[in-house]
N, C-alpha and C positions, 0 to 999 in steps of 0.2 A: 491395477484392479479395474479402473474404471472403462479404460483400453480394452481387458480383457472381457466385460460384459457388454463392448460397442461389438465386437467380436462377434462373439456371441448370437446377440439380438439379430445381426444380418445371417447370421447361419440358418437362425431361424425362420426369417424371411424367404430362404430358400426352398423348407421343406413344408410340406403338408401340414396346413395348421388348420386342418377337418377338426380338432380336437381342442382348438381354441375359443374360447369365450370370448370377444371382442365387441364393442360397442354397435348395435343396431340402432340407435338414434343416437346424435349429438345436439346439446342446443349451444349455439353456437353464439350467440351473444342476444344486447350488449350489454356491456355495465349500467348498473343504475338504471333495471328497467326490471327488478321485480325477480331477476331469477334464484335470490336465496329463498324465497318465497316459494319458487315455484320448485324449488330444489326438494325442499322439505313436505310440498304435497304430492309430486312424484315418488317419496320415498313412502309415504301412506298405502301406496297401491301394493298391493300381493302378488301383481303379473312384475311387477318392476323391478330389477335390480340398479341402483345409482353406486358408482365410483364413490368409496367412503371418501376419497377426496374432491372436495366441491370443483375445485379447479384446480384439472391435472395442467393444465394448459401444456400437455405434450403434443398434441398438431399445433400448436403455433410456431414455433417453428423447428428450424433440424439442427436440433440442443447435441445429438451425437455429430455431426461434421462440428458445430462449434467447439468442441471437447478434441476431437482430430486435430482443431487449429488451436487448442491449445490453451482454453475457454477452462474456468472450473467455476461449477456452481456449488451451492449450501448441499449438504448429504442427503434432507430430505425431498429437493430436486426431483422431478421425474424428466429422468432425459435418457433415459435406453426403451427400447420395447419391452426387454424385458421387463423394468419396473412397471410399466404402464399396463402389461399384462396380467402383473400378477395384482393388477387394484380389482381384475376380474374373476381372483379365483372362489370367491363366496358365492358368486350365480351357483343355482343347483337347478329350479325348473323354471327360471321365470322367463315370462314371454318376451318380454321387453327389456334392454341391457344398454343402459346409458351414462353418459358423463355430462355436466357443463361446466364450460370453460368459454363465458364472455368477453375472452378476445379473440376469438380465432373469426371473429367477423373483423375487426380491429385488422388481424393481420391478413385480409383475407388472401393477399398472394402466397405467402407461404404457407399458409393453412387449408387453403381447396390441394397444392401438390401433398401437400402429405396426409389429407384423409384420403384421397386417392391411391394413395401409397400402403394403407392400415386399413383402411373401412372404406370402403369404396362403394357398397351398398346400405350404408345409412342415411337414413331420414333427416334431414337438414334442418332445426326450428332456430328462426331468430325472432328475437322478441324489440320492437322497437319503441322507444319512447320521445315524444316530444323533446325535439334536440335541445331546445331551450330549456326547458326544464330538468334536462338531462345533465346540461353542460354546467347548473346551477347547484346541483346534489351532487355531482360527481367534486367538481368545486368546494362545498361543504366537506366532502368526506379529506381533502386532502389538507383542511384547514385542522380539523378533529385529529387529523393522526398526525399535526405540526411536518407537512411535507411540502407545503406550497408558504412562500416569500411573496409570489407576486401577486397581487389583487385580480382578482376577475378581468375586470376594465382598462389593467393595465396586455392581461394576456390577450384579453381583444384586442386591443387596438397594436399593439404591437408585435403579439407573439402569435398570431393566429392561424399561419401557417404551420407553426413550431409546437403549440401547445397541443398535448394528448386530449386536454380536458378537451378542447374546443374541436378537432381533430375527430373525434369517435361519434361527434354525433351528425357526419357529413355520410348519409346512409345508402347515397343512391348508387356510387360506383361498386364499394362492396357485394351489396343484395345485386348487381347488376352481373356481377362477375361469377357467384353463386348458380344464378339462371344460367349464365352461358356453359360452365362448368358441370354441371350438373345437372341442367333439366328439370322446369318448373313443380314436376311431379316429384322431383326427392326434397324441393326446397320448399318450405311451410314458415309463413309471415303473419305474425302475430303484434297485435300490439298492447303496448300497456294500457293505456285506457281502456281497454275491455277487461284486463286481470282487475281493474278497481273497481270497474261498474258490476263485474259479476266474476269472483275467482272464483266458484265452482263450476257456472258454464265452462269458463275459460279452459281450466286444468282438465274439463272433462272433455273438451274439444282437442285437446292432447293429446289426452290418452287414445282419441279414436285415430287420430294419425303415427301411433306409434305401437296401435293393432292390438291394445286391454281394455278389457272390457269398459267400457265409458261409463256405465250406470254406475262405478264406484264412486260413493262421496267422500271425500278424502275432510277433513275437520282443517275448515278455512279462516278459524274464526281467530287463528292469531294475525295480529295489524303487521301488515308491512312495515319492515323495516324506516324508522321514523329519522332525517335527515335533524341534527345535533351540531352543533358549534359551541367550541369554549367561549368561559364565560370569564375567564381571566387566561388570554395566552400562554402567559411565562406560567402558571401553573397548571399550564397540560404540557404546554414543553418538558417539566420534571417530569410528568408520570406517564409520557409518552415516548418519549427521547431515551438513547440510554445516556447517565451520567452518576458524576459522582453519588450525589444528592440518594435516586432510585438505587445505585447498587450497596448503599451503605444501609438504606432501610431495609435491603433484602436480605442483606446478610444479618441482621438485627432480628429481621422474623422468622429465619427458615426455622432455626431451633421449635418457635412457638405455634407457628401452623404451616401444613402442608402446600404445595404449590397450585394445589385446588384453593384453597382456601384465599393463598396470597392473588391469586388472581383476580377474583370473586372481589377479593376489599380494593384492587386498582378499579376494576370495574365500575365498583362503587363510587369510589371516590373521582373516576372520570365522569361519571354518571351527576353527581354533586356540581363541578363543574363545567355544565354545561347545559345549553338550552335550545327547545327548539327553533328552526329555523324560520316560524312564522312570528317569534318573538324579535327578530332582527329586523332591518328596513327588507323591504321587497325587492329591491334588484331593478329599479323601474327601469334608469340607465341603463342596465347590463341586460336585462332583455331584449331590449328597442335595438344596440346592437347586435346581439346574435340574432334577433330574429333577421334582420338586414343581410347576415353573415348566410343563414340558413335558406334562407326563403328559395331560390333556383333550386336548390337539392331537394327542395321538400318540393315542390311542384312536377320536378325530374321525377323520384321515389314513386309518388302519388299516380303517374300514368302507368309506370311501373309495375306498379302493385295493383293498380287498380281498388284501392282505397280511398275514399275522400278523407283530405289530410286537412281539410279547411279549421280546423281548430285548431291546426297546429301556425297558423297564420296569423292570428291575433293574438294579443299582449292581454 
């Protein structure tokens, strides 16, 4: 079946797709810099239609050759065109038709061939955030979903080459590859510290690169996304993990509440254990070396872009 719609999707590649809906902006990364944020005030605008999925990450890379070689992903996957097309059949007039997907900066070699390949005339935004403090929340998030073993300080110093967390926020060859690929006029650099000092400017400086009306005030007033860590490991490991423990309480509640409801009470109760990230030590160590690690990239980026990056310099 899955064969038969890799099929498919390039037939379609071949004929006239005047009739096709497809993405005029992507914002194209990175993690940990604000874009569910900016996801949800995009979707406030009337000219804009957003991918009901936050991140298709279908230009990251060519999920149909890996499927050819023999690759099988989870069902709700997007890895044909077709799937990825049809996240666009709800546009009916809006002016604006996008998706994000904050790794396709990540991946950006195989991510510039294949929006060249599907959209080839969209509007490029990446959003960048102080790599340090990037590498520290991304860090947090993988502690929260019980996914990361080794320590910050351990991946610094050891794994730095190897580690993603520390890896994504090395910004200059990406955004550099971007311009040569594209051409400084489809690619737009944004950065987070202007979405925290002003997220209405910010999203409204978006909209005008992405051709809706700018004067729309979209409601900013919910807080970004707030960086959390367990407050007892081994009990977010249960309610995070699957295992025995989770699948016997689930089966115990389905009869009594629906799976709206059982989610809502994990929610809760991961909510219960855990605490903000400004309640833990500060990272003194773990900054001093990534800023060490980051510092030539951020100076490279900065000529680059033509941004003063000098904040992102200091501890």
């Amino acid at each position: 079946m899955i064969l038969w719609l890799i099929n498919l999707s390039k037939l379609f590649r071949t004929m006239n797709n005047s009739d096709i809906k497809l993405p005029n902006f992507l914002i194209v990364g990175i993690q940990k810099a604000g874009t569910t944020s900016v996801y949800n005030y995009l979707k406030q605008h009337p000219e804009v239609y957003l991918s009901p999925v936050k991140e298709t990450d279908f230009l990251e890379k060519d999920w149909e050759k890996l499927i050819e070689q023999g690759h099988q992903f989870k069902p709700k996957k997007i890895v044909t065109f077709e799937q990825y097309k049809n996240l666009f059949k709800g546009v009916k007039n809006e002016i604006a038709i996008g998706e994000i997907s904050p790794n396709y900066l990540f991946h950006y070699k195989t991510s510039t061939e294949l929006i060249k390949r599907y959209v080839p005339n969209a509007k490029l935004i990446a959003i960048l955030r102080n790599p340090v403090e990037r590498a520290i929340s991304d860090y947090l998030m993988h502690v929260r979903e019980a996914q990361s073993n080794t320590s910050l300080k351990e991946q610094i110093q050891y794994k730095s080459d190897k580690s993603f967390v520390i890896i994504k926020g090395k910004y200059y060859q990406p955004v550099k590859h971007y311009f040569e690929h594209f051409g400084r006029e489809q690619v737009s650099i944004f950065l987070y510290d202007d979405l925290r000092k002003n997220s209405k400017k910010f999203i409204q400086d978006i909209y005008k690169i992405i051709g809706v009306d700018p004067d729309f005030e979209p409601d900013t007033s919910r807080k970004l996304q707030v960086a959390q860590v367990p407050k007892n490991q081994a009990v977010n490991n249960l309610l995070v993990r699957k295992n025995p423990i989770r699948s016997l309480s689930a089966n115990l509640l389905k009869p009594l509440l629906s799976e709206k409801k059982r989610q809502k009470l994990r929610s809760l109760l991961i909510g219960m254990n855990s605490k903000s990230k400004d309640e833990i030590d500060s990272f003194d160590e773990e900054k001093q070396l990534l800023l060490n690690l980051y510092h030539d990239d951020i100076l490279k980026l900065q000529d680059l872009i033509d941004r003063d990056l000098s904040p992102w310099l200091t501890i």
